[in-house]
N, C-alpha and C positions, 0 to 999 in steps of 0.2 A: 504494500500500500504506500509507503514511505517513496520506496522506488517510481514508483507512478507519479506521485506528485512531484518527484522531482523533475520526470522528463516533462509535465505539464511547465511546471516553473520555468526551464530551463527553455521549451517550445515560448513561450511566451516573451523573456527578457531575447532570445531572438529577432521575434517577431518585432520588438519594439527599438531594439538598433537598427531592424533593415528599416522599416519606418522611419524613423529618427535622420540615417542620413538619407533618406530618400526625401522627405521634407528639407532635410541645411540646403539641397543640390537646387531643389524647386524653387528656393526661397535663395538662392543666394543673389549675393550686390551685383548687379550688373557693371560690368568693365569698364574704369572712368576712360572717357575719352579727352584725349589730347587733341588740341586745333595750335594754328597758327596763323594769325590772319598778319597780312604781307600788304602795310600802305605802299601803294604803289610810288616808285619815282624818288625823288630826296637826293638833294646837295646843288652845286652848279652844275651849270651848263643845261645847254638845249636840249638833252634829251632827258637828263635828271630832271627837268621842270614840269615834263608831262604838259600838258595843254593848257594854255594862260589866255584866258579870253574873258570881257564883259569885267577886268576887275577881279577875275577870278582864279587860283592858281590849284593844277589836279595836286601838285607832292603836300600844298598844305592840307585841302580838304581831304585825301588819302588820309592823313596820317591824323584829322580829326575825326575823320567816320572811326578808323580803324580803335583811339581810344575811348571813345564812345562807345564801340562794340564789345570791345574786351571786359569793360565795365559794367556792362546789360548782360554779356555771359556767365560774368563769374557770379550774377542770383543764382545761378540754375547749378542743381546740386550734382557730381560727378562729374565733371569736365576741369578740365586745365587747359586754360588758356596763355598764349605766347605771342609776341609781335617779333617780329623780324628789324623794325626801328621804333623807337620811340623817339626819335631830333630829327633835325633834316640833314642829315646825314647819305650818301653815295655809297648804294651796296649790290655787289652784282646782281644777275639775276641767279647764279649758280651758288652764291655766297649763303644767298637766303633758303633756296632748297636744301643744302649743305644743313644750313643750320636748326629747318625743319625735322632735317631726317635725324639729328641730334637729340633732338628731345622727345622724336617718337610723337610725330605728327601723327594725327589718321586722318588728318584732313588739310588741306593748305588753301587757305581763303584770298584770293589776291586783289586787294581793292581797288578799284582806280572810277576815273570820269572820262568825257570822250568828247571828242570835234570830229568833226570832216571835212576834206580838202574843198568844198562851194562853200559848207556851212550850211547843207540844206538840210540835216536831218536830226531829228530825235526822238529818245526814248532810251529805256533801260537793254539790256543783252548780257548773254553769260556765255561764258568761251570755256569748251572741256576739251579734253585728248578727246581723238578719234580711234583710241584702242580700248576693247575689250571691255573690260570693268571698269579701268579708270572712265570710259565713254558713261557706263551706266550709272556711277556714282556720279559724275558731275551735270548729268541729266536728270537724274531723281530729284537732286539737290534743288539744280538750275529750275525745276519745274514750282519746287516751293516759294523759291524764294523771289521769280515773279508773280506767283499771287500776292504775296505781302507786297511788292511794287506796286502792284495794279491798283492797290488799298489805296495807294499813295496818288495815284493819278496819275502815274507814271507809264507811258507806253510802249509796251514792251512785243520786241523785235524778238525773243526767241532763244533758244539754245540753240548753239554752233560751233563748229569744226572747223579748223582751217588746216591744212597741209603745206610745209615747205618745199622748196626745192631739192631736200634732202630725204625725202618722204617720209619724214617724219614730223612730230607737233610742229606748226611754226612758230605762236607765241613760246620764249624763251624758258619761262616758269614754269610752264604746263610742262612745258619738255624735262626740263631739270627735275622736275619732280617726279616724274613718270620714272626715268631714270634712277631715283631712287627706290619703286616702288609706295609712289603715296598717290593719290586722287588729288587735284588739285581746279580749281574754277579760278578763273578773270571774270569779275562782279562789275562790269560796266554801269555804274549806277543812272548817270545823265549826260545830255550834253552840256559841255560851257560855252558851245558857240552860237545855240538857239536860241531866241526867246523863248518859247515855250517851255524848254524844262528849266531856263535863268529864273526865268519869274518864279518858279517854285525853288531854287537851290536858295535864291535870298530870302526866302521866308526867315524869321531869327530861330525857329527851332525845327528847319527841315533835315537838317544833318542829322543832329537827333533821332529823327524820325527815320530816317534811314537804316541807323543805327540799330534802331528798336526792331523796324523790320528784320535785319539782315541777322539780328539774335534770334527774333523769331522763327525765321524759316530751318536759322543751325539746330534750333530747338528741338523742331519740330522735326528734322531728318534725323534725328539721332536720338528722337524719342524723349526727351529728357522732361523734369518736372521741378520746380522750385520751392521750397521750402521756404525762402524768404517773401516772394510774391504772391504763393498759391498757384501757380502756373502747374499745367500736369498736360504734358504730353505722349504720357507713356503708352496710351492708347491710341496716339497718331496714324494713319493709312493713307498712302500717300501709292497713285498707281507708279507699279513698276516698269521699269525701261527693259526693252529686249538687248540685250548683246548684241551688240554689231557681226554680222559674219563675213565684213570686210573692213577695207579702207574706207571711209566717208570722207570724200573730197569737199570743198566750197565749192559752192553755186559758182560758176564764172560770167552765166549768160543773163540776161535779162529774161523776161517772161515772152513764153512762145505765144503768147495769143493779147492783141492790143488794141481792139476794134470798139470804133465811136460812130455812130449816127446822130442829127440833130432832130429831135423828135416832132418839136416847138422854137418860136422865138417868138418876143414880145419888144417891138422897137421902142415902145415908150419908158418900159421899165429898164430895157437894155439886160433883159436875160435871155438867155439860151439853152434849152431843156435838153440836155444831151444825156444820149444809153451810151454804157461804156461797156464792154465785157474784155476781161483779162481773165489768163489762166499760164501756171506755170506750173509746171510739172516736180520741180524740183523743190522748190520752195515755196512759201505762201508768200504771196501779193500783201504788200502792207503798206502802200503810200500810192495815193495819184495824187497828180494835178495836171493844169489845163492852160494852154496859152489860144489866147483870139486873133492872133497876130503872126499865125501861122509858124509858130514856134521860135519865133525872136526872143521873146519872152514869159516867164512862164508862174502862175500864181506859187504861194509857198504851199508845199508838201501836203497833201491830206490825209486821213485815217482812211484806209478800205476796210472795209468789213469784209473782212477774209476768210465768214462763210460762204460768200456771194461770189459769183464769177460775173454777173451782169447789176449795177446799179445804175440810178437817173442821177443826175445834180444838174446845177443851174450855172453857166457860165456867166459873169457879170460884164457884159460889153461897154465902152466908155462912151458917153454920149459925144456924136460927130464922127464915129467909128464908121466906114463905108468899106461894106462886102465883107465883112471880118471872114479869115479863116480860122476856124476851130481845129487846134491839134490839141491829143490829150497823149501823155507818158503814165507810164505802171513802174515801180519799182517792188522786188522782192526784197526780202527782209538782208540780206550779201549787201545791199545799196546796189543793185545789176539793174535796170531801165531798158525800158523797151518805151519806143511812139508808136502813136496809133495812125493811122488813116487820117490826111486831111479832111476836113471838109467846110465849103465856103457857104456861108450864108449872103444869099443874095439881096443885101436891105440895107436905107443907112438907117442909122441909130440915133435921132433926136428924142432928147428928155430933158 
């Protein structure tokens, strides 16, 4: 009887070790994650300064988003966060993955802002490798963290690939980092050469807000939850990205399809009811505009709704305008352009 009770006993403190560590295994701490986010640009010289337009300089606001962000990360419990500078300071691009791969990045954040050679374009964009997982990781990411842009008002171009001549990453940091095994994104926040997104970078607390976003989205890709704030993203789902089963090159061409009709005109008002239809194969359609003047000159950039491959709009002719011809351009998210089809409207235009 004795003996009995003992293999009961002895079944039982069994059964409540394997339980025991089968519960520590279920319940343990998830793995802190280490980041490093990388203000773009810093020290002299032309290329250190990153883009200087309206008043505004990319190595300073880089390396204000960047400690604004560091600051919004470190509420969130499990993560350690790093900068690559904190001064304005000159540091390779090879220095900083270097020094990412040091501390045991799992992610490499590289901030910076954006111009273009007209000056015609804006909105937010994120740049990943075109390899493998690093592709996946920095399009899962890329994918959150323009929604929390879009919050902002900010319009966003998309996640992208580009390839060098060496066929490998072309931007320098993606590459350097790839190289060492880590996932790395260029966080193109705005332009400094447009109105449209200047008038929101000088708001007094849009940096900030940037900043708040661009924690957010880290937040939210890596699951995390706050203790200081109440923030709880552990239950986050965010859809996943397929693996590339090649190279993904950049778009190089404009949109294969650019056609305009003028449906209506109204000589008193001086508008122009024109159907557009564009399509690209490769990329989405994300900006038209339209010139009366037979493509001399051409209105500033529009939003396309880049569900649509056919919308209306109204072209504004200038009153004394005689026979105007209507040309309209499509740009895909690359900034590649394509023109449409002339077409003259037969009428002068007094109002």
């Amino acid at each position: 009887m004795k003996r009995s009770i003992a293999y009961v006993f002895t079944f039982i403190m069994v059964f409540l070790t394997v339980l025991g560590a089968a519960s520590t295994k279920s319940f343990a701490a998830p793995k802190n994650v280490v980041v490093v986010i990388d203000p773009g640009h810093g020290g002299e010289g032309d290329r250190n300064l990153g883009a200087q337009y309206n008043g505004l300089s990319e190595k300073e606001l880089t390396l204000r988003v960047a400690n604004a962000l560091k600051a919004e990360l470190e509420k969130y419990d499990g993560i350690t966060v790093y900068t690559t500078r904190t001064t304005d300071t000159a540091i390779s691009l090879e220095d900083r993955a270097a020094y990412a791969k040091s501390v045991g990045a799992d992610f490499v954040f590289s901030i910076h802002f954006n111009a273009s050679g007209d000056h015609a374009f804006y909105g937010s964009e994120v740049w990943t490798s075109t390899f493998g997982n690093y592709y996946v990781a920095g399009s899962e990411f890329g994918n959150i963290v323009q929604s929390q842009w879009n919050e902002l008002g900010l319009y966003q171009k998309g996640v992208k690939t580009r390839i060098g001549s060496s066929g490998k990453d072309y931007y320098g940091i993606i590459r350097a980092c790839v190289a060492r095994n880590m996932p790395c994104v260029i966080m193109e926040h705005a332009y400094l050469d447009h109105g449209y997104d200047v008038s929101k970078i000088k708001e007094g607390d849009f940096i900030n807000k940037l900043a708040v976003a661009d924690a957010t989205a880290i937040a939210k890709y890596f699951k995390l939850k706050s203790s200081i704030t109440g923030a709880d993203y552990s239950g986050f789902k965010y859809a996943s990205v397929k693996k590339p089963g090649r190279v993904l090159y950049q778009d190089e061409t404009g949109p294969e399809k650019c056609e305009i009709k003028v449906l209506n005109y109204d000589i008193s008002s001086g508008n122009v009811l024109v159907e557009m239809s564009t399509r690209d194969s490769q990329s989405p359609v994300i900006y038209f505009t339209y010139s009366y003047d037979g493509g001399k000159s051409f209105n500033i950039l529009q939003m396309w709704d880049r569900t649509k491959e056919t919308q209306s709009f109204n072209v504004k002719v200038p009153s004394g305008t005689v026979n105007p011809t209507i040309v309209c351009a499509s740009y895909n998210n690359y900034e590649k352009g394509s023109l449409s089809n002339p077409v003259q409207v037969a009428a002068t235009f007094n109002y």
